[in-house]
C-alpha positions in Angstrom: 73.9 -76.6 39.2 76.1 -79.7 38.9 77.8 -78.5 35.9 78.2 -74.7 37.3 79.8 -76.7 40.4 82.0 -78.8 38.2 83.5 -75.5 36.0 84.1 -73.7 39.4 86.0 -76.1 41.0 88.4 -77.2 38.0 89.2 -73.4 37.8 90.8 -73.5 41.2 93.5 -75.5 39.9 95.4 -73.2 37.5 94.0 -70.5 40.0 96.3 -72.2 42.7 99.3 -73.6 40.4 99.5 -69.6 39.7 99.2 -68.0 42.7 102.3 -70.6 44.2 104.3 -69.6 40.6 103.9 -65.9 41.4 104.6 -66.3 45.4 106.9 -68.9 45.0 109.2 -66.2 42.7 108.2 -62.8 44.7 109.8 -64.5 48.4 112.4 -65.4 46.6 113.4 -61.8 45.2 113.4 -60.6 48.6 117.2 -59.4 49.7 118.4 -61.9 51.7 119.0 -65.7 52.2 118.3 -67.8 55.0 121.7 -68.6 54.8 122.5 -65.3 55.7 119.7 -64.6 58.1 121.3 -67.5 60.1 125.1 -66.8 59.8 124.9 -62.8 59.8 125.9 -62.4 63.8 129.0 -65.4 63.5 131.4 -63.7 61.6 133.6 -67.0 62.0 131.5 -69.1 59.3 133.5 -69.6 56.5 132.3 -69.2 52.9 132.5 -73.3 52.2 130.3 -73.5 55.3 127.7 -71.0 53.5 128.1 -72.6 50.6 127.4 -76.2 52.4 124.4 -74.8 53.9 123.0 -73.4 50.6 123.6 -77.1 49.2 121.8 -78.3 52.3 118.9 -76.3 51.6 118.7 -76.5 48.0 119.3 -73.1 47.4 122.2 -73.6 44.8 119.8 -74.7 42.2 118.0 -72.7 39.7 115.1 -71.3 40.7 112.7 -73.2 38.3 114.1 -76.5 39.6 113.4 -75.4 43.1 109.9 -74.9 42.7 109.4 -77.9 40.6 110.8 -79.7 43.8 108.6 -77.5 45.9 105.1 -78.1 43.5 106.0 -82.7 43.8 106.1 -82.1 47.7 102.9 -80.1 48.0 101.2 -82.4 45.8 101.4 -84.8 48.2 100.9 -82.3 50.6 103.9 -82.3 51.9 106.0 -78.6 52.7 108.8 -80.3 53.4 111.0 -79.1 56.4 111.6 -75.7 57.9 114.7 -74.0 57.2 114.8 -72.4 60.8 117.6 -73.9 63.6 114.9 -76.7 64.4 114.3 -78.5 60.9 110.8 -79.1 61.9 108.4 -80.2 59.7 106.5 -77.2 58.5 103.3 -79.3 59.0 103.8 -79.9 62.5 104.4 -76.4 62.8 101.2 -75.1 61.4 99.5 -77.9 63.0 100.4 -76.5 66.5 99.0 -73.1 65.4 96.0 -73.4 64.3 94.2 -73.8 67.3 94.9 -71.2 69.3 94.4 -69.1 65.7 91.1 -70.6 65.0 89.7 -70.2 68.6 90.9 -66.5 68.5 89.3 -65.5 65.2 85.9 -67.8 65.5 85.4 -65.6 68.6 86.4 -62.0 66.7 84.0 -63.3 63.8 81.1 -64.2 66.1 81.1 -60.7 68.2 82.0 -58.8 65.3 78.7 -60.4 62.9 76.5 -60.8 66.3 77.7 -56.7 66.8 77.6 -55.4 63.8 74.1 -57.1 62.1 72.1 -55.6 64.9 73.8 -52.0 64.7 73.3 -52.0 60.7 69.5 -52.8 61.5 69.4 -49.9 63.9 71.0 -47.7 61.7 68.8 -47.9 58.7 65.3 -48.3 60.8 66.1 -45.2 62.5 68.0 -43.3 59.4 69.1 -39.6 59.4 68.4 -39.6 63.1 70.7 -38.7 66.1 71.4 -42.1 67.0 72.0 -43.3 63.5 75.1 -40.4 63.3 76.0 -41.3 66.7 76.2 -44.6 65.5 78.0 -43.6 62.0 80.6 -41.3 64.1 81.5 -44.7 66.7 82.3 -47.0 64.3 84.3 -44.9 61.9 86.5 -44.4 65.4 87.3 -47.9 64.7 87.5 -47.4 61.0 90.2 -45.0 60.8 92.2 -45.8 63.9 95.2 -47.9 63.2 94.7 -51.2 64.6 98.4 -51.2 65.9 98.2 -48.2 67.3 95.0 -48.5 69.4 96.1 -51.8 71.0 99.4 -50.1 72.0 97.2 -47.3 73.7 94.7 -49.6 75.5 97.2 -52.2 76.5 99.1 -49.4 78.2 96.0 -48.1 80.1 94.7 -51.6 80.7 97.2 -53.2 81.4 100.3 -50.9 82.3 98.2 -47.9 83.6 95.5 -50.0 85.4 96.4 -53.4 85.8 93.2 -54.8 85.0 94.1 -57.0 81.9 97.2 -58.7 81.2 99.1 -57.4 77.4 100.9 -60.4 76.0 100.1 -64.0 75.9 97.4 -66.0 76.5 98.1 -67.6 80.0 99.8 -66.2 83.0 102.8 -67.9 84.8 101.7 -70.9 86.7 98.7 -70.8 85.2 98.8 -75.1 84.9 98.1 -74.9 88.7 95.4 -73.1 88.5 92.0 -74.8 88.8 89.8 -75.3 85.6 87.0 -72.3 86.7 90.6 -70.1 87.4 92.3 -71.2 84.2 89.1 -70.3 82.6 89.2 -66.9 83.8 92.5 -65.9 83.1 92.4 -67.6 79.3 89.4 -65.0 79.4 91.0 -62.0 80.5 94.3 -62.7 77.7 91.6 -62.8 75.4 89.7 -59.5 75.9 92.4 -57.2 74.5 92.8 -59.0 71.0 89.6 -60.2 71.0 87.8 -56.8 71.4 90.4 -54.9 69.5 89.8 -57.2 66.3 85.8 -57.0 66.2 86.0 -53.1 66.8 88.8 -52.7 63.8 86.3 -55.3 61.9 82.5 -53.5 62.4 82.7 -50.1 60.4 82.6 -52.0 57.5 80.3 -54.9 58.2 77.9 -52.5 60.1 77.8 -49.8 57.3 77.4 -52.9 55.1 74.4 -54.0 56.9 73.0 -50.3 56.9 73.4 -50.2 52.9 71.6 -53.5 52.3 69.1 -53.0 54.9 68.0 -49.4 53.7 67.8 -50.9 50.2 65.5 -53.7 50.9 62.9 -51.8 53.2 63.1 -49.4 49.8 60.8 -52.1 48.2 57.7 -52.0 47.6 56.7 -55.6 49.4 58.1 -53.6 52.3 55.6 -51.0 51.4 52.8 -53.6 50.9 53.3 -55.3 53.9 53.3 -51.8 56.3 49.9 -51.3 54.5 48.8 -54.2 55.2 48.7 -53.2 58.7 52.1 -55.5 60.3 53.7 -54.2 62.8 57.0 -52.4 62.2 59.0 -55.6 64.1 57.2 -58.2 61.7 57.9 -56.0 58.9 61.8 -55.6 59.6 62.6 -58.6 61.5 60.6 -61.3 59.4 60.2 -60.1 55.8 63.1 -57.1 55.8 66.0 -58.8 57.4 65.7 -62.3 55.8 66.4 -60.6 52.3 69.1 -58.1 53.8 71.1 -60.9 55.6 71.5 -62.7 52.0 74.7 -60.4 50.9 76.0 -60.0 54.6 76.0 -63.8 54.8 78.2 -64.3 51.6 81.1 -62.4 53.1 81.4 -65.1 55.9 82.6 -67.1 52.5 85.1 -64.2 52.4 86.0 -64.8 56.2 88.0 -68.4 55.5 91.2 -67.3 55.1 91.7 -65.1 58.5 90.2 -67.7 60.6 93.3 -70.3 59.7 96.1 -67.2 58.8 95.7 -65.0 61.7 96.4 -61.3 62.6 100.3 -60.6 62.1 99.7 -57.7 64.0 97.2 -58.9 67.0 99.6 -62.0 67.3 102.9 -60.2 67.0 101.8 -57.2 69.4 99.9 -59.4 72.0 102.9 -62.3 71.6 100.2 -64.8 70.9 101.8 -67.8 69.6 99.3 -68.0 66.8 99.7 -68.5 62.6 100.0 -64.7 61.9 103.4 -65.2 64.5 104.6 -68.2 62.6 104.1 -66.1 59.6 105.9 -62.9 60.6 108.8 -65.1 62.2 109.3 -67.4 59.2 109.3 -63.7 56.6 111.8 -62.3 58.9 113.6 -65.5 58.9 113.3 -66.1 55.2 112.4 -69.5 56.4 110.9 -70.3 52.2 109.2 -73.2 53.1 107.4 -72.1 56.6 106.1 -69.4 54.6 105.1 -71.0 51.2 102.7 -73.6 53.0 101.1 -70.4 54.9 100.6 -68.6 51.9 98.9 -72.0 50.1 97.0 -73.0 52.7 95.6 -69.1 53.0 95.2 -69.0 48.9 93.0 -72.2 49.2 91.0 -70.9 51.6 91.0 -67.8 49.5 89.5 -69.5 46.8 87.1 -71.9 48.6 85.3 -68.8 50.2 85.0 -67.4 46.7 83.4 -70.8 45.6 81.2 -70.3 48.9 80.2 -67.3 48.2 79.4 -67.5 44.3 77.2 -70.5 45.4 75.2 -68.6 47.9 74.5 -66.0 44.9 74.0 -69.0 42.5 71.5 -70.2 44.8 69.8 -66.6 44.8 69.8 -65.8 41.6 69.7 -68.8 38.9 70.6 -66.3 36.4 74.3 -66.5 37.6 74.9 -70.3 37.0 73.5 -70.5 34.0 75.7 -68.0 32.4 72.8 -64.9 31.9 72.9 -61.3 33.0 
């Protein structure tokens, strides 16, 4: 196992040096400069002044030498400074971030696996039946519905139409008055939009997931064995049926990683929550390089560590894996 461990983990690192190489050279082929993403609407700059601000940036140097200059700061993990009005450090930046992104997608990941473990189960126990279509026909809705467009629809009738949630944000004015029960509350209600929006977009797949594994495993003939053995159906699905079930479903939280730290450009950008997947979209449209390269590394890491994750939890179930056999 140590060995399989050790093989793994020294593959990350040319994994990682190329998936900076490739990203490092695609942002950089995009049309447009930061130079000229900050100077476009002042038609008084003068070319010397670009040029000065290219120098500044390091943008009049070959692109090879740029990212060699790039790679020295992230190995000691710095991403140097952003290249917005500011010149923050892009650390503190992300740093700021994360939070309110973690918090936000922890609470989407939880509702979505708590939603969508017990729907699969219900779905393949009671398979080919009304409630199982009923169920199939619900969370396709969610499936096919563009994420974008539903939130538009329900912020305008929840919170436009009605005025029972609020649509951007995640406090209200003057909410540092408020009292901690009341601050509570209205964090709460900032949140239900997003939230619920990003676990119904999320549980098609996880749920029809579930269904498939589930309907698979009580296909065996231990299933069989233990039903003639005389257990009742709950001990039969709930203790022998869903431990074996919950194995693959459990290896995609491995998969999970990388949304819980980048965020949802969309959910952030529509709800104006001052999240990662913001940052992101404001440093792209910015062509802030160095904003963006230490989002994209930090979400390639975590990329590759839930793939490490999740080829454990399958080396753990099947020793054939990590020692090389079919």
């Amino acid at each position: 196992m140590i060995a399989y461990l050790t093989k793994r983990i020294l593959m990350l690192i040319p994994l990682l040096f190329g998936i900076t190489l490739i990203t490092f050279a695609v942002i950089h082929l995009a049309p447009g400069e930061p130079v000229d993403m900050q100077t476009a609407m002042n038609p008084k700059v003068s070319a010397e002044a670009r040029q000065k601000m290219r120098e500044f940036y390091g943008l009049d140097k070959p692109l090879h030498v740029q990212y060699v200059t790039w790679l020295g700061r992230m190995a000691r993990l710095d991403f140097g400074r952003s290249f917005a009005p500011d010149n923050r450090p892009v650390t503190d930046k992300i740093v700021e971030r994360i939070p309110i992104t973690l918090s936000l997608n922890v609470i989407a990941l939880i509702l979505e696996f708590g939603l969508a473990i017990p729907i699969g189960i219900l779905a393949a126990v009671r398979r080919e039946t009304l409630l199982d279509k009923g169920i199939t026909v619900f969370v396709f809705l969610g499936f096919a519905m563009p994420t974008f467009w539903l939130a538009l629809l329900l912020m305008y009738l929840f919170g436009v139409k009605l005025g029972w949630l609020p649509i951007s944000g995640l406090h209200s004015l003057g909410s540092d008055q408020l009292g901690p029960i009341a601050w509570f509350w209205d964090l709460a209600k900032h949140l239900v939009l997003p939230v619920g929006i990003a676990t119904f977009g999320s549980l098609a797949g996880l749920s029809r997931y579930m269904r498939s594994t589930m309907l698979e495993v009580i296909r065996q003939d231990y299933i069989t064995t233990a039903r003639a053995k005389g257990l009742s159906e709950r001990v039969v699905i709930y203790k022998h049926a869903l431990r074996n079930a919950l194995l693959p479903v459990i290896t995609l939280l491995g998969f999970s990683l990388p949304g819980l730290i980048g965020g949802s450009v969309i959910f952030e950008t529509i709800f104006a929550i001052p999240g990662m997947g913001q940052l992101f979209y404001q440093g792209v449209m910015m062509r802030d390089y160095p904003l963006v390269m230490g989002i994209l590394v930090i979400g390639a890491f975590l990329t590759l560590i839930g793939n490490l994750l999740a080829d454990i939890c399958y080396s753990m179930a099947d020793p054939r894996i990590r020692h090389g056999r079919a």
